[in-house]
N, C-alpha and C positions, 0 to 999 in steps of 0.2 A: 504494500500500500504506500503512497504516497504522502510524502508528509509537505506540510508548506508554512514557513516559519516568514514570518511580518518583519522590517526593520522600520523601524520610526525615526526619520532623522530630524524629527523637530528641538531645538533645543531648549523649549517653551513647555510647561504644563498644559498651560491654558490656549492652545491652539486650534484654528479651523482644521487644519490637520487630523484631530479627533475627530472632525465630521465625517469626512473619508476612511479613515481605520473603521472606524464605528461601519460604516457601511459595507466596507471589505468583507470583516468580520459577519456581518450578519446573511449575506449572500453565503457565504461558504457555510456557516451556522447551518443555516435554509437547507444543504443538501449536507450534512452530518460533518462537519469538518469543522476540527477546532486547531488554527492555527498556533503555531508559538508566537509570541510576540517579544520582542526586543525595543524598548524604550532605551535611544542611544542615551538621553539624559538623565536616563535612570542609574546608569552604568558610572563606576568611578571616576573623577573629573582627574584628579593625580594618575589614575593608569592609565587612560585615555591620552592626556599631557605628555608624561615621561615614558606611550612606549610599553607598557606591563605588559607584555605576552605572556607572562604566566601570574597572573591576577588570578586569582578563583573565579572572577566573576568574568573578565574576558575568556577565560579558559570555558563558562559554563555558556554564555551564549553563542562561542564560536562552535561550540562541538552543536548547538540549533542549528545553524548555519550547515553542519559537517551532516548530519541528520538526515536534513531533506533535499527531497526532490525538486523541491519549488520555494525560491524567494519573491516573494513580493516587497518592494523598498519605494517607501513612502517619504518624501520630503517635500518643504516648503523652498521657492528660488528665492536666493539671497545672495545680491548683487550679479545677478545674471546667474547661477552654478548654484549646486545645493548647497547646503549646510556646509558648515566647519567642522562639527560636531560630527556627522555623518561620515565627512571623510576621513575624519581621525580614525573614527571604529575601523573603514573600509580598510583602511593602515594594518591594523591590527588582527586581520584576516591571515592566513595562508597564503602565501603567493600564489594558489591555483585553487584557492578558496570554492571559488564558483564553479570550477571544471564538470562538467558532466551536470550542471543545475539548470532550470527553467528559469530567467528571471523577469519579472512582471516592474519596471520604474512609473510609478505614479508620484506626478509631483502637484503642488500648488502654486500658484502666482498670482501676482496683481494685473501683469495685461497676456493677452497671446503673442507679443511679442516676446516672451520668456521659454514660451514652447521649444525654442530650439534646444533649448539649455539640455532638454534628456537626450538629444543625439548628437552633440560637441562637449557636452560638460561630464555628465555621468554614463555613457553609455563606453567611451574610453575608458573610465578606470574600472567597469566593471569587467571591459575586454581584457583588461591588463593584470585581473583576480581568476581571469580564466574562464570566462563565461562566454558560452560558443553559441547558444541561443536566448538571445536579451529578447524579448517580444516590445513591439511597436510600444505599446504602456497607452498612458494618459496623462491630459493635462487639465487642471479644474481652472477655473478663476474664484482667486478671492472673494469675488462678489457674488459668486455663486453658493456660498455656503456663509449664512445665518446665524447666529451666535442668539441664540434660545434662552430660559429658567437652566437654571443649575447645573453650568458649563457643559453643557449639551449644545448639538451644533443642527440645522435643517441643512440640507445641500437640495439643489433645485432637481426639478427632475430632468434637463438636459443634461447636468454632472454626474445626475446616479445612473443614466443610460448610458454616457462614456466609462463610468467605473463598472456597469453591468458587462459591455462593450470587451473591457481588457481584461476581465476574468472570464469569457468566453476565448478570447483568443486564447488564453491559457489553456482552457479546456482543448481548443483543437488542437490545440499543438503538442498534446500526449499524445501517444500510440493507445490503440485500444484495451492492448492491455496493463498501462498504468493510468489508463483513465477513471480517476475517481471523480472530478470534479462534476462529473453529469451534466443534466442541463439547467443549466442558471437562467430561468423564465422571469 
């Protein structure tokens, strides 16, 4: 079975970002999958900084990462390119980290002119972890996702058909027989 572990490279608690995870998460929920999730800002900020390759905790969510089948990496554009934070974790990968992985980049932004950022910004370093099929992904706008009661987020329903959208191409792009992700209706 396929496993599909989440990276969150928001470096924010309180982020539209959770509107999108939140939605991820409940599409897969929907057809019995309960991904890992990795909050990069959850992770130690000293091991992160200096490098820890054998941190416990980098240790515990790189073997997530080592696990499954399928990443999905989620980040906010920040000055054109993801995270900082993101890319630090990506640092602290395996040099071929990704090898043999499905990987799904969904990011956020303030305009469409940011879109390019997942195939000049991160779609390079995740070639460079070893990842030999990156799938197309998505890109939301900021403005498309609502800040609700008790940091909850709405995202529009043109955003949750492009995030329905990139977890279908995900689906096709298993072989039959590690296709667990079904049909995401």
């Amino acid at each position: 079975m396929s496993k599909i572990t989440i990276i969150s490279g928001s470096p924010s608690e309180h982020t539209r970002l959770n509107g999108v995870l939140d939605e991820v998460v409940r599409l897969l929920e929907g057809i019995n999958i309960i991904p890992d999730i990795i909050h990069v800002r959850n992770l130690p900020a000293e091991d992160l900084i200096q490098a820890k390759f054998n941190s416990e905790e980098i240790v515990r969510a790189n073997k997530k990462v080592e696990d499954s089948n399928i990443i999905v990496i989620l980040t906010p554009v920040y000055k054109s390119s993801f995270t900082g934070v993101l890319k630090t974790y990506l640092d602290l990968l395996p040099q071929n980290g990704l090898e043999g992985k499905t990987v799904l980049p969904i990011a956020i932004g303030g305009t469409f002119g940011h879109l390019l950022m997942l195939d000049y910004a991160l779609k390079p370093v995740l070639s460079a972890l070893g990842a030999t099929h990156i799938l197309k992904g998505a890109f939301i706008l900021d403005s498309q996702i609502k800040k609700i009661e008790n940091n909850q987020y709405e995202i529009d329903e043109a955003a949750k058909n492009r995030v329905e959208t990139s977890l279908n191409f995900l689906k096709n792009s298993l072989s039959p027989e590690k296709n667990v992700i079904g049909s995401i209706v």
